[in-house]
N, C-alpha and C positions, 0 to 999 in steps of 0.2 A: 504494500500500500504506500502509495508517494504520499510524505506529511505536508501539508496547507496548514498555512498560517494567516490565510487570509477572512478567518471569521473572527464574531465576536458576539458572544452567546451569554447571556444572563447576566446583561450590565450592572453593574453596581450606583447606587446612587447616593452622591456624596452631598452633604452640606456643606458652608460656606466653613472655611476655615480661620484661625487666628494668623495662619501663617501661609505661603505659597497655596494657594488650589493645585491639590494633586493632578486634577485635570489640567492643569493648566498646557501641559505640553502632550498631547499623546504618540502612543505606541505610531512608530512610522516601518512600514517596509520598502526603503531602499534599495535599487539595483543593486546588486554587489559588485560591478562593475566600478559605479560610479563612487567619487571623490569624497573623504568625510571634511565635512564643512572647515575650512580653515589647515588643509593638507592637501595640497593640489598633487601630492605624490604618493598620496597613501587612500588604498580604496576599503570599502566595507569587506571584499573579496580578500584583501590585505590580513583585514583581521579575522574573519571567519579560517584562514589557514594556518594561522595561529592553533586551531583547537582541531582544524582536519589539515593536515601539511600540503597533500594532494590535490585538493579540489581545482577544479578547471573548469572552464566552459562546456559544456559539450552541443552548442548548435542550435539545439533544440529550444534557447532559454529555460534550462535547467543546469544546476552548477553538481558535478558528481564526483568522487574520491573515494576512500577505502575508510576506513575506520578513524573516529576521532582518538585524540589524546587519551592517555589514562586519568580517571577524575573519580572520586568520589560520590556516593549518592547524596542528597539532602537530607534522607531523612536516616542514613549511618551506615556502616558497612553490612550489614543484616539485608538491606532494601535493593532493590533494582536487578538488572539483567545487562548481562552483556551488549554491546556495541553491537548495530545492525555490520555487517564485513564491507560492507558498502555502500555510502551517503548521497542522497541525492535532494537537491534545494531548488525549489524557485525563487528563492529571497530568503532573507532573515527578517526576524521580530526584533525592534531597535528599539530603547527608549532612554533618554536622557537622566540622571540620577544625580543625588547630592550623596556622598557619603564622608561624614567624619571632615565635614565641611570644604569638601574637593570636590570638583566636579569630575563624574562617570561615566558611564557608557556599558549599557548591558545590551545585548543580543543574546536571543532565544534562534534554537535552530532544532526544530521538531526532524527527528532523523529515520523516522517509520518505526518499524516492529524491531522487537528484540527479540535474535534466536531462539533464548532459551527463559524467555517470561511473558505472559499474559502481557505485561506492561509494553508502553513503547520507550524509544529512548530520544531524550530531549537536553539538548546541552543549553543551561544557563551560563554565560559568561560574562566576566567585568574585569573592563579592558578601563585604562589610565591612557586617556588620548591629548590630553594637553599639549605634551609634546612631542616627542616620538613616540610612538604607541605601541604599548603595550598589555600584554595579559596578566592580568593579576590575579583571577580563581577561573575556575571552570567546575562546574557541578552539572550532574544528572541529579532533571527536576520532575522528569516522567512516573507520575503511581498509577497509568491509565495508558490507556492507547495512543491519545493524541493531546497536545499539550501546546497552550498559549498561554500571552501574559493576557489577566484577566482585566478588562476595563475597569480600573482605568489604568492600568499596571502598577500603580505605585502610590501611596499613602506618605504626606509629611510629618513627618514626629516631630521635627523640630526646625530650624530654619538652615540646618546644617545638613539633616540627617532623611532620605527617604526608604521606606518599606516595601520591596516590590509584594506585587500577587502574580501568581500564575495561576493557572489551573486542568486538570488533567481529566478527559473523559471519554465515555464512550455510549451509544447506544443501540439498543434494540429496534423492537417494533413498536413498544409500548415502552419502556423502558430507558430511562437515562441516570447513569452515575457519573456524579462529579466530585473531584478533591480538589480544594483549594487550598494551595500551602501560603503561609505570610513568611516574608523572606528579609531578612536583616541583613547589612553591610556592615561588620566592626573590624578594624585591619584591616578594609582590602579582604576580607573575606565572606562567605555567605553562611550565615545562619539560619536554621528554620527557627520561628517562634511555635507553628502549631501547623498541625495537618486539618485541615476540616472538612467532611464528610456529608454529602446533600447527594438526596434521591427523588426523582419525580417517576410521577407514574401517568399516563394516559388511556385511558382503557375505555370503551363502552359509556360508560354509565357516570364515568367522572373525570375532571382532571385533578392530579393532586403537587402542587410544585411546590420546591425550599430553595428561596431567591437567597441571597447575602447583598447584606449591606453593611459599610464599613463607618464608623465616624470617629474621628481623631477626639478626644478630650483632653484639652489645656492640661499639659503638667509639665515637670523639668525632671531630670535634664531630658526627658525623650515624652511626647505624651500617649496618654492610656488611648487605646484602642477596641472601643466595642463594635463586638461584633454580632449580629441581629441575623437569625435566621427567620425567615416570614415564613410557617408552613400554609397553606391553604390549600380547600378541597374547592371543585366546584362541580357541580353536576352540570354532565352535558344536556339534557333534555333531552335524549334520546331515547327512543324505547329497546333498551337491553333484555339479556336474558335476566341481568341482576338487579335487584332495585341499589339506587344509587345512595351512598353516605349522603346527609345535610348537609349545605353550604357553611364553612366553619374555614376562620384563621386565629392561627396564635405565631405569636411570636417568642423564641429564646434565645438568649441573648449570654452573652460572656465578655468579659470586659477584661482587657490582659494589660496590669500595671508593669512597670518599671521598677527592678528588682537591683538596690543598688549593691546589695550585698553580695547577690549572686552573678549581676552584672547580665542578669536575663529578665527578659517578659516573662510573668506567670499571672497566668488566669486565674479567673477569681472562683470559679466551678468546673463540676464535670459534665455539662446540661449537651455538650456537642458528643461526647461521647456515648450518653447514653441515647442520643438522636440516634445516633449511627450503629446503636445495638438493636433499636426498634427498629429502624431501617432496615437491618438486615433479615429479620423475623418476615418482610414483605419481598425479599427478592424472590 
């Protein structure tokens, strides 16, 4: 399966902030061909070989090579699947970042199936472009088949410091699962704060969806981060074989403070996990 990176599925909708609007700049996918703004000698195709050494054109407007670098999973060495032996791109997932009050540069490069895992494999990377450009981590960010940065890619903690999102999915006929990881930068490196877990179902007689929604709240040095899942049912008005659940939404919600001792986000409940245990009871 060739990876696209060209959608964007279950927006998030952010409030106004105290500091930068995370939307302010979005996810962009540049040629990789073409020039990164302010290096008339260095292409995005430049640094995507950085993480695949090989890749080249191949004609067709798709960019193909062998396997990327060796890197680590996001969520530890327990998680992921080996490299697909062979990479192929239409473009990368681009978006501008603050970290540790520097300016970044991350690219997503969804790279298909992985031999030997249900999962697909998706190189997070962050590159230091200011001057000569360079690679600074590279992580596999794929828990799913197919893997984007999640609108609006990136949350401001602080006026130094942004939070990417991605998220990984896949679906059926009725059926859709999605994991949204939240993604830290401390050293020039990527951190997971939390994996989060959402299932929709469409069937006959109802639809049933669990949006996310993220909002930054004022603190120091980085701020708290809730995050809202909306579950809602809706009955189609169709006449099924089954009579449909009542129209019903709740919302739950986690909110992951700034941990100065630990030098980590931790959440204030276990409310997404046990979603994701009910979840599972329904697959």
């Amino acid at each position: 399966m060739k990876p696209t990176l060209l959608r964007f599925v279950l927006a998030l909708l952010l409030p106004p902030f105290l500091w930068t609007a995370a939307s302010a700049q979005a996810v962009s996918f540049p040629e990789l061909g073409s020039a990164l703004p302010g290096h008339k000698d260095v292409t995005y195709l430049d640094l995507a070989r950085m993480v695949i050494p090989d890749l080249s054109a191949d004609g067709d407007g798709f960019y193909k090579g062998g396997s990327p670098i060796d890197m680590r999973h996001i969520e530890g060495p327990d998680s992921g699947g080996s490299p697909p032996d062979a990479s192929s791109l239409p473009n990368a997932a681009v978006l501008d970042i603050r970290a540790g009050g520097k300016d970044r540069l991350a690219m997503l490069f969804d790279l298909g199936d992985s031999p030997d895992s249900a999962e697909g494999y998706a190189v997070l990377a962050l590159y230091d472009s200011t001057a000569k450009p360079r690679l600074l981590d590279a992580v596999n960010v794929a828990v799913d088949r197919s893997t984007y940065f999640r609108d609006p890619g990136k949350l401001s903690v602080s006026p130094n410091d942004d939070v990417l999102i991605t998220m990984s999915t896949h679906f059926n006929s009725n059926q859709g699962y999605v994991s949204t990881p939240l993604i830290m930068v401390r050293n020039d490196r990527f951190e997971l704060i939390d994996m989060i877990h959402t299932f929709d179902e469409n069937l006959c007689a109802y639809k049933r969806t669990q949006d996310i929604a993220f909002q930054p709240i004022t603190d120091k040095p980085y701020a708290a981060i809730k995050a809202t899942v909306t579950d809602a049912t809706m009955p189609s008005g169709e006449d099924c074989d089954e009579a449909p659940p009542g129209a019903s939404s709740h919302e739950i919600s986690v909110t992951y403070r700034w941990n100065k001792k630990t030098s980590r986000y931790v959440k204030d409940s276990d409310a997404f996990e046990r979603l994701s245990a009910e979840n599972a009871k329904r697959f």
